[in-house]
C-alpha positions as a Markdown table, in Angstrom:
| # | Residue | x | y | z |
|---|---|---|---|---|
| 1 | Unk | -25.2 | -14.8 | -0.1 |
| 2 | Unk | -21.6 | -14.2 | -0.4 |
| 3 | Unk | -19.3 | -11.6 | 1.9 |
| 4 | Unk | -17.8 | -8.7 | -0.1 |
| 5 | Unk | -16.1 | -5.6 | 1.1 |
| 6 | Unk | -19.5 | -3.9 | 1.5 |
| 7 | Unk | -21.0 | -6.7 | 3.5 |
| 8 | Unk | -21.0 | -5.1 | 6.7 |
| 9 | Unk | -24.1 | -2.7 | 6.7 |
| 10 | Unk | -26.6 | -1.8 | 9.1 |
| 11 | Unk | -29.5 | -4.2 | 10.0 |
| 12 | Unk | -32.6 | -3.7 | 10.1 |
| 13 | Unk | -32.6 | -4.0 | 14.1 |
| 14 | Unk | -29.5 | -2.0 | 14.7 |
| 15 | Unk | -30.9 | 0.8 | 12.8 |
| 16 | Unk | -34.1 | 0.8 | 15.3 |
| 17 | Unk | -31.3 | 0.6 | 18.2 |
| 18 | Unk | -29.4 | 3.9 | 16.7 |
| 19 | Unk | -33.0 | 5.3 | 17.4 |
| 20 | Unk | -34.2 | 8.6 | 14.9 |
| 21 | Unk | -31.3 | 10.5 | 15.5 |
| 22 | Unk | -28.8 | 8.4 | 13.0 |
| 23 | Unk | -28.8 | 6.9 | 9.5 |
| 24 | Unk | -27.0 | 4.2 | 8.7 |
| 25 | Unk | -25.0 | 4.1 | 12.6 |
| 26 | Unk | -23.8 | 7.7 | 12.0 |
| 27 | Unk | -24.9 | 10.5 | 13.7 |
| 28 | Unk | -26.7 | 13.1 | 11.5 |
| 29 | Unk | -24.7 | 15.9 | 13.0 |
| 30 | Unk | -21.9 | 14.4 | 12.2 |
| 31 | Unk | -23.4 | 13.6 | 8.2 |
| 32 | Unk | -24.2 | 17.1 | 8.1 |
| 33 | Unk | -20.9 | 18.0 | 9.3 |
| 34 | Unk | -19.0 | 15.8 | 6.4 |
| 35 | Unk | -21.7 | 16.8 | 3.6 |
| 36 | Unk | -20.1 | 17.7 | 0.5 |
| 37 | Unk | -16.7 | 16.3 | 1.7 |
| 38 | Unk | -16.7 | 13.9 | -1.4 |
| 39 | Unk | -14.7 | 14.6 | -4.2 |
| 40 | Unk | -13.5 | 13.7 | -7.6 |
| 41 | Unk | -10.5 | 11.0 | -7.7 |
| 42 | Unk | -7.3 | 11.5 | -9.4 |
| 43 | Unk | -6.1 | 8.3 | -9.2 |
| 44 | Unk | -7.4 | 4.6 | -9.6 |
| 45 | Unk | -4.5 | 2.9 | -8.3 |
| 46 | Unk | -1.8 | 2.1 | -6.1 |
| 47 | Unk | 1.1 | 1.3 | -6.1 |
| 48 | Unk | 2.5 | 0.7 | -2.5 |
| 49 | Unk | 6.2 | 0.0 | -1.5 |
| 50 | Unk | 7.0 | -1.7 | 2.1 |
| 51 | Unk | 10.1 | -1.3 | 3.1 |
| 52 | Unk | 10.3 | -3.1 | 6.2 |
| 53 | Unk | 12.9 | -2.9 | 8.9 |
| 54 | Unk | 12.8 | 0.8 | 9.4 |
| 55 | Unk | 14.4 | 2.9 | 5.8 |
| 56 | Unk | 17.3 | 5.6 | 7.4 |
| 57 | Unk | 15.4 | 8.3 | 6.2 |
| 58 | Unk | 19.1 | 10.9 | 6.2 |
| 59 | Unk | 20.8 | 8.0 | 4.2 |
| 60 | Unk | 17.6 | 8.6 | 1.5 |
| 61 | Unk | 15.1 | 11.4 | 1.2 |
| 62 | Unk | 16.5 | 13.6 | 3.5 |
| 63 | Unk | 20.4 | 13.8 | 4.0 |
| 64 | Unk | 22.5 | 16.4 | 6.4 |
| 65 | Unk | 25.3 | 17.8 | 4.3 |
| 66 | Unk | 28.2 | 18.9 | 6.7 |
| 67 | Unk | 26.3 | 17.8 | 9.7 |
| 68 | Unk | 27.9 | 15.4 | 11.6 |
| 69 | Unk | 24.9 | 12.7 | 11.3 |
| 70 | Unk | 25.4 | 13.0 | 7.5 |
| 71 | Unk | 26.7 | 9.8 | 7.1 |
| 72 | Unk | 28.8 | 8.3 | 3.9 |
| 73 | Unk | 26.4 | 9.2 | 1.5 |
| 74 | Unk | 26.8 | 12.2 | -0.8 |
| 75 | Unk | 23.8 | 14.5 | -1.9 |
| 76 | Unk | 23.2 | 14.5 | -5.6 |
| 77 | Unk | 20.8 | 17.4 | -7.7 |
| 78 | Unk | 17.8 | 15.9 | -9.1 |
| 79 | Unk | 16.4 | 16.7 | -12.4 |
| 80 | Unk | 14.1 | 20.0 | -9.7 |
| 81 | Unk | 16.6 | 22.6 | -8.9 |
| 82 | Unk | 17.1 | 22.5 | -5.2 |
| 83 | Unk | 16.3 | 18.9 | -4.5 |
| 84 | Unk | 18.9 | 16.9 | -3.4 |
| 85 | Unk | 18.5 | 13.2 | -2.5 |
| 86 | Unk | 20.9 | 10.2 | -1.7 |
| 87 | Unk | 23.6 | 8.9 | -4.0 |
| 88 | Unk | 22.1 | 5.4 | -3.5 |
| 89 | Unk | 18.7 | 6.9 | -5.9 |
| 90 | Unk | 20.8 | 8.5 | -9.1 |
| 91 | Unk | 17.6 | 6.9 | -11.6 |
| 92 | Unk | 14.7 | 8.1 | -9.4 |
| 93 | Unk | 16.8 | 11.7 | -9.5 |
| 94 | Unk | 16.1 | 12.0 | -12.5 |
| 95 | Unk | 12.5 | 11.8 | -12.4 |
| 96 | Unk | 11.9 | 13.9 | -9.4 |
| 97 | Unk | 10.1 | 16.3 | -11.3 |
| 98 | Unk | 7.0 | 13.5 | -11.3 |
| 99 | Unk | 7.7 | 13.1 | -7.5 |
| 100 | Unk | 7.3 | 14.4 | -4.4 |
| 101 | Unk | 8.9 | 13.6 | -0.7 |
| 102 | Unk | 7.6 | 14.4 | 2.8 |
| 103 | Unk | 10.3 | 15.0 | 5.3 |
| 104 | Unk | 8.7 | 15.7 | 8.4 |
| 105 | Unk | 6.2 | 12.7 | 8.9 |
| 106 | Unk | 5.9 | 12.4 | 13.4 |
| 107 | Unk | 5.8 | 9.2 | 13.9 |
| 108 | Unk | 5.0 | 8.1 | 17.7 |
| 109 | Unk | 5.9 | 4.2 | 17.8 |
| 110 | Unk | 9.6 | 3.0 | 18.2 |
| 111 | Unk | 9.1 | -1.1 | 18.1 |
| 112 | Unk | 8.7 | -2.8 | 14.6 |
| 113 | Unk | 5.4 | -4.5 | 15.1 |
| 114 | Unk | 3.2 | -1.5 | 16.7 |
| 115 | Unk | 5.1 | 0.8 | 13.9 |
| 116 | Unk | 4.6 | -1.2 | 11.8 |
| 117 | Unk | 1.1 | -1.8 | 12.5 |
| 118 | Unk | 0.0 | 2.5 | 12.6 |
| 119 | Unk | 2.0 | 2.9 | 9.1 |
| 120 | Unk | -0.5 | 0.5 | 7.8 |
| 121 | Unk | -3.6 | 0.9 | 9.3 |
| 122 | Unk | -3.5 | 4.8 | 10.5 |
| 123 | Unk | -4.4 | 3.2 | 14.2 |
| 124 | Unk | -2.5 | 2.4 | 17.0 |
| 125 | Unk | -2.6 | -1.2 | 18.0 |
| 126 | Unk | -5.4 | -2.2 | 20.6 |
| 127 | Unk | -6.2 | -5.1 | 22.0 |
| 128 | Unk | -10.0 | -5.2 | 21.2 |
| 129 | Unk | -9.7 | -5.2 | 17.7 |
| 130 | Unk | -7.9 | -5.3 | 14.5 |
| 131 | Unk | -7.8 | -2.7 | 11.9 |
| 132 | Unk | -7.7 | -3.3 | 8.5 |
| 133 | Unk | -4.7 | -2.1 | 6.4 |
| 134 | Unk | -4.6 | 0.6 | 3.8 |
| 135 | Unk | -4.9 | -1.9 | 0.7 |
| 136 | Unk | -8.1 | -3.1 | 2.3 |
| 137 | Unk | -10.0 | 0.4 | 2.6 |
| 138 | Unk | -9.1 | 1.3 | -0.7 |
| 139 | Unk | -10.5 | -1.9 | -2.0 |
| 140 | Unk | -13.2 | -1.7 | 0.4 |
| 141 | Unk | -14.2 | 2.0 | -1.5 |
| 142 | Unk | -13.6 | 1.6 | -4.9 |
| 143 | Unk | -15.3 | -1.4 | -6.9 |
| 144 | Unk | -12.9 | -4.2 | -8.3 |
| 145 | Unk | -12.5 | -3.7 | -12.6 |
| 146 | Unk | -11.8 | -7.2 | -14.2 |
| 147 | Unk | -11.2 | -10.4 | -13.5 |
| 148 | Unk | -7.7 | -9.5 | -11.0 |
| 149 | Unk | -8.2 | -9.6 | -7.6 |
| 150 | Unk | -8.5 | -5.6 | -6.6 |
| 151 | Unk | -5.5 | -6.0 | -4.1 |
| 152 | Unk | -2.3 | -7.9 | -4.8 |
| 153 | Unk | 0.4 | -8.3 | -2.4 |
| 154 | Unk | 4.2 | -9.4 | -3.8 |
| 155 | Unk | 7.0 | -11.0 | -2.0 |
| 156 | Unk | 5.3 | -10.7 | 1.3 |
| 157 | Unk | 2.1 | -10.9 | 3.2 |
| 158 | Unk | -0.1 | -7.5 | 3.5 |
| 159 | Unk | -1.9 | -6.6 | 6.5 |
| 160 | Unk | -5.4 | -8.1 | 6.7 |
| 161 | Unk | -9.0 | -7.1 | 6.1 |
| 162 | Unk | -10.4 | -7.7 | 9.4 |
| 163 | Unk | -13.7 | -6.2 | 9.7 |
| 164 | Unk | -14.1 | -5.0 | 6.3 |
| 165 | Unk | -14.7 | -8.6 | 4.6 |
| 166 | Unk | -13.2 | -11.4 | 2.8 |
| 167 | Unk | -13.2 | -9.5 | -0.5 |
| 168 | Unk | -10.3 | -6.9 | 0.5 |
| 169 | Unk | -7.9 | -9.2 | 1.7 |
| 170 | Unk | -5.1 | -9.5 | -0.8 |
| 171 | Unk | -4.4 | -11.7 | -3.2 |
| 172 | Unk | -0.4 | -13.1 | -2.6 |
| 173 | Unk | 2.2 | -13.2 | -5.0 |
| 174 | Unk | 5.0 | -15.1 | -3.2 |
| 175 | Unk | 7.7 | -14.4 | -6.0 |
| 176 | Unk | 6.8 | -12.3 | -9.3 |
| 177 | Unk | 7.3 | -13.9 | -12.5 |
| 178 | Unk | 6.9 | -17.6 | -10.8 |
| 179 | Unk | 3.0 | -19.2 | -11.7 |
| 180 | Unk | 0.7 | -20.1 | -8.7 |
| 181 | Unk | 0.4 | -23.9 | -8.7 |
| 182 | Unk | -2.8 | -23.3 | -7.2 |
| 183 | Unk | -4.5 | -21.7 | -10.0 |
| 184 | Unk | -4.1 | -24.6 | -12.6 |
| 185 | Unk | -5.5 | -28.1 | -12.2 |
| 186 | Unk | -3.1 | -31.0 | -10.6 |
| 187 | Unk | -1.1 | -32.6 | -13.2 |
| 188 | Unk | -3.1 | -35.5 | -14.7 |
| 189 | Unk | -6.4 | -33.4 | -14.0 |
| 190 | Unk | -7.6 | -32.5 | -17.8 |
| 191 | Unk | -9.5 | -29.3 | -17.8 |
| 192 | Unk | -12.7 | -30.9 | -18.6 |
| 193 | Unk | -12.6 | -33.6 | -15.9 |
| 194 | Unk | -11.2 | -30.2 | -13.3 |
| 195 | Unk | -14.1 | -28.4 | -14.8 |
| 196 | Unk | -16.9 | -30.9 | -13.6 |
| 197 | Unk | -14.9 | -31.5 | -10.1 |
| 198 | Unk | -15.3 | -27.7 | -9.7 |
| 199 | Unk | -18.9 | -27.9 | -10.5 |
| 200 | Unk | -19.9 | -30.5 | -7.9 |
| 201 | Unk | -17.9 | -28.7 | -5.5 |
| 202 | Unk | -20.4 | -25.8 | -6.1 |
| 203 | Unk | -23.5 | -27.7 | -5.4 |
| 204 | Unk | -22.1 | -29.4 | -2.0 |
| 205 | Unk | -20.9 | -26.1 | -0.9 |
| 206 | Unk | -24.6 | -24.1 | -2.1 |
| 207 | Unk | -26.5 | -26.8 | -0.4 |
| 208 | Unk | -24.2 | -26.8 | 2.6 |
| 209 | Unk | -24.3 | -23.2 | 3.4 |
| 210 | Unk | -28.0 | -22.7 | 3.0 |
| 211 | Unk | -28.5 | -25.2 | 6.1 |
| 212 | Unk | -25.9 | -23.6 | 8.4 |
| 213 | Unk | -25.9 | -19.8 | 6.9 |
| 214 | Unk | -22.4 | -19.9 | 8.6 |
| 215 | Unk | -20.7 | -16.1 | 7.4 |
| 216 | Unk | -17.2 | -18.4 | 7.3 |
| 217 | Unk | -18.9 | -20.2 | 5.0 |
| 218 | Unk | -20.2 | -17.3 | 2.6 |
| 219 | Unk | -16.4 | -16.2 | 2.8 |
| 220 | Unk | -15.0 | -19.7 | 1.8 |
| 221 | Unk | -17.3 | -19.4 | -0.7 |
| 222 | Unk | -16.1 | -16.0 | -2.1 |
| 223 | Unk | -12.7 | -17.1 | -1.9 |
| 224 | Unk | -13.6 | -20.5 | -4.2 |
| 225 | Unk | -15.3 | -18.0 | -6.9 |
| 226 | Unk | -13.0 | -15.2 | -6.9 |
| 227 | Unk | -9.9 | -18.3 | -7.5 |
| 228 | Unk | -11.6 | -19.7 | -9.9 |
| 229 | Unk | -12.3 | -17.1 | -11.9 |
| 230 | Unk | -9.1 | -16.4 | -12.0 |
| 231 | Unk | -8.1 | -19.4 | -13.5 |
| 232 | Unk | -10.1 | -19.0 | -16.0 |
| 233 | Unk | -9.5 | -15.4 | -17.3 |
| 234 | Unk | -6.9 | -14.3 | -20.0 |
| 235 | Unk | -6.0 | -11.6 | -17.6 |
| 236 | Unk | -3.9 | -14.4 | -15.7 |
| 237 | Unk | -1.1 | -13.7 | -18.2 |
| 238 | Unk | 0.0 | -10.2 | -16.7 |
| 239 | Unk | 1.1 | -12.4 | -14.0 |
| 240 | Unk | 3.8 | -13.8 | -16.4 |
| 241 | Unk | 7.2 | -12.2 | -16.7 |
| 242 | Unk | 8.7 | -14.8 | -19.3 |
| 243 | Unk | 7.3 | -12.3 | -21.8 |
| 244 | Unk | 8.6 | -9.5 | -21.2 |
| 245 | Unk | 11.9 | -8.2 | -23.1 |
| 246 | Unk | 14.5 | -8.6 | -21.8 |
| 247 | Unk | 15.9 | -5.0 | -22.1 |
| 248 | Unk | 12.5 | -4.6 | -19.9 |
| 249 | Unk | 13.5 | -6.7 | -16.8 |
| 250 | Unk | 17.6 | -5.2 | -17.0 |
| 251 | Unk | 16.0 | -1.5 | -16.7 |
| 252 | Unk | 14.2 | -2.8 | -13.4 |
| 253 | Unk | 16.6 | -5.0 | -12.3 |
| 254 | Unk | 16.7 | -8.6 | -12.4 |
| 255 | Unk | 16.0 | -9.3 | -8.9 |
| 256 | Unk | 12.6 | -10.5 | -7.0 |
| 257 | Unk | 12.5 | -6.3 | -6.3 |
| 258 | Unk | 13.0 | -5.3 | -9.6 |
| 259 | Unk | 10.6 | -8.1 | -11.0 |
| 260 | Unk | 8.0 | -6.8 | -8.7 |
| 261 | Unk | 8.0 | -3.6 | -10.0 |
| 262 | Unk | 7.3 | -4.9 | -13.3 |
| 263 | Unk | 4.7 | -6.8 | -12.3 |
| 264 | Unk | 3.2 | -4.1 | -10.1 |
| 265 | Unk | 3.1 | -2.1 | -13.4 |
| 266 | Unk | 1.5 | -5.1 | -15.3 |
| 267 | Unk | -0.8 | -5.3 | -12.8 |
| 268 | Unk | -2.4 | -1.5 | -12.8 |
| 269 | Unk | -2.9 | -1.7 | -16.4 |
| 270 | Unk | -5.2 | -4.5 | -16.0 |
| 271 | Unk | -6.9 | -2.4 | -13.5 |
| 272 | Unk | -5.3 | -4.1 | -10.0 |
| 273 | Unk | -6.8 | -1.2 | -7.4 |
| 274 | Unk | -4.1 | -1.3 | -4.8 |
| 275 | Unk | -0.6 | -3.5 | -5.5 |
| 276 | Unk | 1.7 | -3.8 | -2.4 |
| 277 | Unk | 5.6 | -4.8 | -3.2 |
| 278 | Unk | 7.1 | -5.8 | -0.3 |
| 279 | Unk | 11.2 | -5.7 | 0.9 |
| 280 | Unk | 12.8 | -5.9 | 3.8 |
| 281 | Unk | 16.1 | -5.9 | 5.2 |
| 282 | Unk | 16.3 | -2.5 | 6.7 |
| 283 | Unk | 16.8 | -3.0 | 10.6 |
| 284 | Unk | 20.4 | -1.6 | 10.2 |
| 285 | Unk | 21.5 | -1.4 | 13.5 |
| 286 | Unk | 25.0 | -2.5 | 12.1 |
| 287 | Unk | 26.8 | -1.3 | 8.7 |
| 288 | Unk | 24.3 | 0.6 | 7.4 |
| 289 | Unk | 25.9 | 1.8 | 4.8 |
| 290 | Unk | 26.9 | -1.5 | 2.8 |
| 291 | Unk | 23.4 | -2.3 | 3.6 |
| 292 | Unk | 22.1 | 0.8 | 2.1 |
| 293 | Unk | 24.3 | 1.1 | -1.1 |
| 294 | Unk | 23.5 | -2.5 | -1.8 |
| 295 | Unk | 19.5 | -1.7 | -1.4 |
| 296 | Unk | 20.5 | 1.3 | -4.0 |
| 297 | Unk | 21.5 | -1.3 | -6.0 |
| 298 | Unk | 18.3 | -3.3 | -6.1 |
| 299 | Unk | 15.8 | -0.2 | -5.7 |
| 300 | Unk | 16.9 | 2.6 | -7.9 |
| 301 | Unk | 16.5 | 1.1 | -10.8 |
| 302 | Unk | 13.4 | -0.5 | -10.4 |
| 303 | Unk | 12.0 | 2.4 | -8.8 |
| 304 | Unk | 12.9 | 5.0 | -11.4 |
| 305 | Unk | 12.1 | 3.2 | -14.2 |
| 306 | Unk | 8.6 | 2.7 | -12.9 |
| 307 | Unk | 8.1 | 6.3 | -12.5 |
| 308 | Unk | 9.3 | 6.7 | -16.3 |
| 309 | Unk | 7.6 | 4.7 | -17.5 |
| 310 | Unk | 4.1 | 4.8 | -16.3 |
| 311 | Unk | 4.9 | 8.8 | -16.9 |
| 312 | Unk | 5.5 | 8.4 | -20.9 |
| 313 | Unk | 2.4 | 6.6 | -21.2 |
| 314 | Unk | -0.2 | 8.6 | -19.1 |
| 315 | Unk | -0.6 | 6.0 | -16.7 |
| 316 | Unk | 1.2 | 8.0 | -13.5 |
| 317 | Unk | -1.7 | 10.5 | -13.9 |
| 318 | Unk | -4.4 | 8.1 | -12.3 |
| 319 | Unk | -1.3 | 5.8 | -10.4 |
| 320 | Unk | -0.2 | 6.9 | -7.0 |
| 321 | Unk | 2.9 | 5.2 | -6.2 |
| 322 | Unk | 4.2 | 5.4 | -2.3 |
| 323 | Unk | 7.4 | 4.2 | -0.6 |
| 324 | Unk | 7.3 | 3.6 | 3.0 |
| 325 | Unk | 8.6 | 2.2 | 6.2 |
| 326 | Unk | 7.7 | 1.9 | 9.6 |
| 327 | Unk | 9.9 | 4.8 | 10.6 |
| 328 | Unk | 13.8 | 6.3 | 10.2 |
| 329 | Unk | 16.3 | 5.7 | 11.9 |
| 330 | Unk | 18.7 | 7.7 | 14.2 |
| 331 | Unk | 20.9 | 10.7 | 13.4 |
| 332 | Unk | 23.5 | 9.6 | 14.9 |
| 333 | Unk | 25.9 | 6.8 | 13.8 |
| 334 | Unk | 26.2 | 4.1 | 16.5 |
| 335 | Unk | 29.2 | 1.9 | 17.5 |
| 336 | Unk | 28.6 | -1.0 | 14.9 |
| 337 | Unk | 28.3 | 1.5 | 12.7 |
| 338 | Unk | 24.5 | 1.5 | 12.1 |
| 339 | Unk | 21.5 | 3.7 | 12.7 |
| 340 | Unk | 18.9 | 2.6 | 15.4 |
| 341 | Unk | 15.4 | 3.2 | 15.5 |
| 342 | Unk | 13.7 | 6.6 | 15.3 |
| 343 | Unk | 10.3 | 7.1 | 15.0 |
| 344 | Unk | 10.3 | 11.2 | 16.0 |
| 345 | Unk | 10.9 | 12.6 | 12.2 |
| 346 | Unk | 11.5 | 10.4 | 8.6 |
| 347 | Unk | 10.4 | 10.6 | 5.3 |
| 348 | Unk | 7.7 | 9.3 | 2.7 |
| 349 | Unk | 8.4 | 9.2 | -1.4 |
| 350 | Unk | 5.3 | 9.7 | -3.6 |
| 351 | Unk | 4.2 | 10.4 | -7.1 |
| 352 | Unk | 1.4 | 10.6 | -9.9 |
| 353 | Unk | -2.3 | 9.8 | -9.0 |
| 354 | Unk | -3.3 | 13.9 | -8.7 |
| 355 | Unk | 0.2 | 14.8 | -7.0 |
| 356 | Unk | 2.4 | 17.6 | -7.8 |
| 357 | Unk | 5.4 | 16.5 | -8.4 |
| 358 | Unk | 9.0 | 18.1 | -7.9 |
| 359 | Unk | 8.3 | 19.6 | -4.6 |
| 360 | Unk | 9.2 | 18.5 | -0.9 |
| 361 | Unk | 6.4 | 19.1 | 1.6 |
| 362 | Unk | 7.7 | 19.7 | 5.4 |
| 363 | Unk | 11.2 | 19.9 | 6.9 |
| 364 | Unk | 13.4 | 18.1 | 9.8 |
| 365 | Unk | 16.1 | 20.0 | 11.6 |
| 366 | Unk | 19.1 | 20.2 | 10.8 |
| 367 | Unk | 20.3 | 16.8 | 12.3 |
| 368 | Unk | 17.3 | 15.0 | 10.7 |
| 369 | Unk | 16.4 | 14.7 | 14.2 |
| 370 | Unk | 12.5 | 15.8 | 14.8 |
| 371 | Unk | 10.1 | 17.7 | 12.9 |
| 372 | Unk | 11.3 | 21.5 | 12.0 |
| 373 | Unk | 8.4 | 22.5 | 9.1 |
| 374 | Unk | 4.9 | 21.1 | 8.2 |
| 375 | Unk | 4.7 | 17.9 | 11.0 |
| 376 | Unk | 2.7 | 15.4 | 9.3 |
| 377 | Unk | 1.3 | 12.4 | 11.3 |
| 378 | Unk | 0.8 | 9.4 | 10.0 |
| 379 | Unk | -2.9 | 9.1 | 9.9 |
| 380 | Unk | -2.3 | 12.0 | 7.1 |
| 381 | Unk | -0.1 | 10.1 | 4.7 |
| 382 | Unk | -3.3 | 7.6 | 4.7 |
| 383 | Unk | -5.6 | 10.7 | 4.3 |
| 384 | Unk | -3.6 | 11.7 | 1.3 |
| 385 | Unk | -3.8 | 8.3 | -0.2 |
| 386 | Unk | -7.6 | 8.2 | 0.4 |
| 387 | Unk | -7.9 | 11.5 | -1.0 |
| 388 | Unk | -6.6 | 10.6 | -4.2 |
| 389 | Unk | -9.0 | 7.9 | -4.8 |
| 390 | Unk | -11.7 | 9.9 | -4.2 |
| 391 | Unk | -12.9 | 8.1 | -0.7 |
| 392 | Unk | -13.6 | 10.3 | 1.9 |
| 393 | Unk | -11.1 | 9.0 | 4.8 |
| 394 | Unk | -13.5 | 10.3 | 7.6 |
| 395 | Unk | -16.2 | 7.6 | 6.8 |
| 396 | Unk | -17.8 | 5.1 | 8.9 |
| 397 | Unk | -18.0 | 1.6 | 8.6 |
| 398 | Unk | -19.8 | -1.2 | 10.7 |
| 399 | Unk | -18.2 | -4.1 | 12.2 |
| 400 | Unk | -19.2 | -7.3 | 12.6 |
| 401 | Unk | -20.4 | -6.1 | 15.8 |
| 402 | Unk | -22.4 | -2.9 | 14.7 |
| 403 | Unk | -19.3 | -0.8 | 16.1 |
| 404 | Unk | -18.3 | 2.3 | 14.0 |
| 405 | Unk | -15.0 | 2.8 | 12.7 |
| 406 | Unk | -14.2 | 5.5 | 10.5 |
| 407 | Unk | -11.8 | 4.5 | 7.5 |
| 408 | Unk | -8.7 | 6.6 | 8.9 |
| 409 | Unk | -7.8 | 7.9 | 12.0 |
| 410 | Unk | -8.2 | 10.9 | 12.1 |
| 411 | Unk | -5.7 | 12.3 | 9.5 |
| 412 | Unk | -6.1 | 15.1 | 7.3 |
| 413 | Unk | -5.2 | 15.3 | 3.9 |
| 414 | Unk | -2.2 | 16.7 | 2.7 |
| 415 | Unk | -3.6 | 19.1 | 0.7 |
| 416 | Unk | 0.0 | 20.6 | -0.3 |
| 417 | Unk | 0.6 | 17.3 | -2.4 |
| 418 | Unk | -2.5 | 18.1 | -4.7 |
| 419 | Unk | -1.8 | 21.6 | -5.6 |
């Protein structure tokens, strides 16, 4: 029997050692206490952007005008009177009315990896175990449509699946546009001849695992079918870019950004679950603002037009998109004239899938230094995400070890973005 998401459920034996006071290793208190607590989704998809390195967050989403940690930006209106954003994001501007931007998310974790970690898990990192990220518990919740793997990661490795199984870990894209030699046959290999090859593989590999019942076999396994049947399924060519207008891929941008944008929009409309684009390049603890107007360069474009365009044809209704990083960085301008890290207040970017757009949820001060209105920690921005998908985020799962872990933790949704 092959892993999938779902794999880990309760046994037999661990439900006799949960005793009569739990079904399925949750306590019926607390089942009672979540009853009713599903609800209808509003999106099917994601579409989730890393920016790693740590986004200034004034510089962006949320700048100072006339304060002295303003910066070289200037504000410009968006197409919501009363929004202002950065000069860098003149495209997205005019589509804020589809979007909306958190200001006040309370970070607590100042180092890249651990940041980085909680932005995409919802945990803090412990020793003892690995959480899965974000990409993975949507995956894990909602059932894969097509022959596409559910979750596809571009341009950089996603967090893994740990505990929740072989079938949410993401499929990588290492540049969009460019084919995966290891989908088609080695050159020389007709399709017939790979064809049989693939077949005796099968039997040796059946045969094998029913003698040693190994799970890391079942997952090799799952991992062999899923790549195969990739191979062979016409949905393979949303992967490829070469078709594409070319007035198409100059409205994104023709960059690996811009390109996986495209393909992230490609992708949905095949019925991808959860697409991850990844960039980094942010750490600007030294001319930040050449590093910022050139990331305008690359991102506004790419950005906005994705909005657009998923807006004119309905898809943004059942699409959340998300922009992210593992927190902002500092008011004030430092020596080398950069920003450093700063975890205490920064800002998220989000539209379609259910959310309101044209509205900013929560406030910094007046330095875009800490949280003034509507804190929101970061287990809620995960919530949110879960919320629109229709997956209740307090949920339990089993590890391999029978432990419980609930999906998020501990966030609440922000229910401001959904009304």
């Amino acid at each position: 029997m092959s892993l999938s998401c779902r794999d880990y459920k309760v046994s037999r034996r661990s439900m006799l050692k949960t005793g009569a006071g739990s079904i399925l290793g949750l306590q019926i208190g607390h089942l009672l206490a979540h009853a009713g607590s599903s609800h209808a989704a509003k999106a099917e998809h994601v579409i989730f952007f890393w920016n790693g390195g740590g986004m200034t967050h004034i510089d962006t989403w949320d700048p100072k005008p006339g304060r002295p940690t303003a910066g070289d930006f200037t504000p410009i209106d968006t197409s919501v009177p009363g929004i202002q954003i950065s000069e860098i994001f003149p495209t997205v501007a005019a589509q804020m009315q589809h979007c909306a931007l958190i200001r006040s998310i309370a970070g607590t974790q100042g180092a890249h990896g651990q940041a980085t970690y909680n932005l995409q898990t919802s945990y803090t990192s412990a020793g003892n175990i690995t959480h899965p990220g974000i990409g993975s518990v949507v995956v894990h919740e909602r059932d894969q449509r097509g022959d596409l793997p559910a979750y596809i990661s571009i341009s950089g490795r996603a967090r893994r699946a740990s505990y929740l199984g072989q079938r949410c870990e993401a499929y990588y894209v290492p540049a969009p546009g460019e084919q995966d030699p290891y989908l088609s046959f080695p050159e020389g290999i007709a399709k017939v001849r790979g064809d049989k090859r693939l077949d005796v593989l099968a039997k040796y590999n059946t045969n094998f695992s029913a003698k040693k019942r190994d799970p890391k076999l079942a997952a090799t396994q799952t991992s062999i079918s899923d790549a195969v049947r990739l191979m062979r399924s016409p949905a393979l060519k949303a992967f490829e870019l070469d078709t594409v207008p070319t007035t198409d891929i100059n409205r994104y941008g023709d960059t690996t950004f811009g390109r996986g944008a495209l393909l992230a929009k490609r992708l949905v409309e095949q019925g991808v679950r959860f697409v991850q684009v990844n960039r980094g390049g942010f750490d600007t603890h030294s001319n930040n603002f050449p590093a910022m107007t050139a990331h305008g360069e690359v991102m506004d474009p790419a950005l906005g037009s994705l909005i657009e365009d998923l807006a004119k044809t309905g898809m943004l209704e059942k699409t959340m998109v998300v922009m992210l990083s593992e927190f902002g960085r500092t008011p004030r301008v430092n020596d080398n004239a950069g920003r450093d890290h700063w975890p205490n207040v920064f800002s998220c970017f989000m539209a379609g899938g259910g959310i309101k757009g044209g509205q900013v949820i929560g406030t910094s001060d007046k330095d875009g230094a800490e949280p003034d209105q509507r804190p929101v920690p970061v287990a809620s921005l995960h919530a949110s995400i879960c919320h629109s998908l229709g997956i209740d985020h307090n949920k339990q799962v089993l590890t391999p070890l029978q432990r419980p872990m609930k999906l998020v933790d501990n966030g609440e949704v922000v229910k401001e973005l959904f009304s």
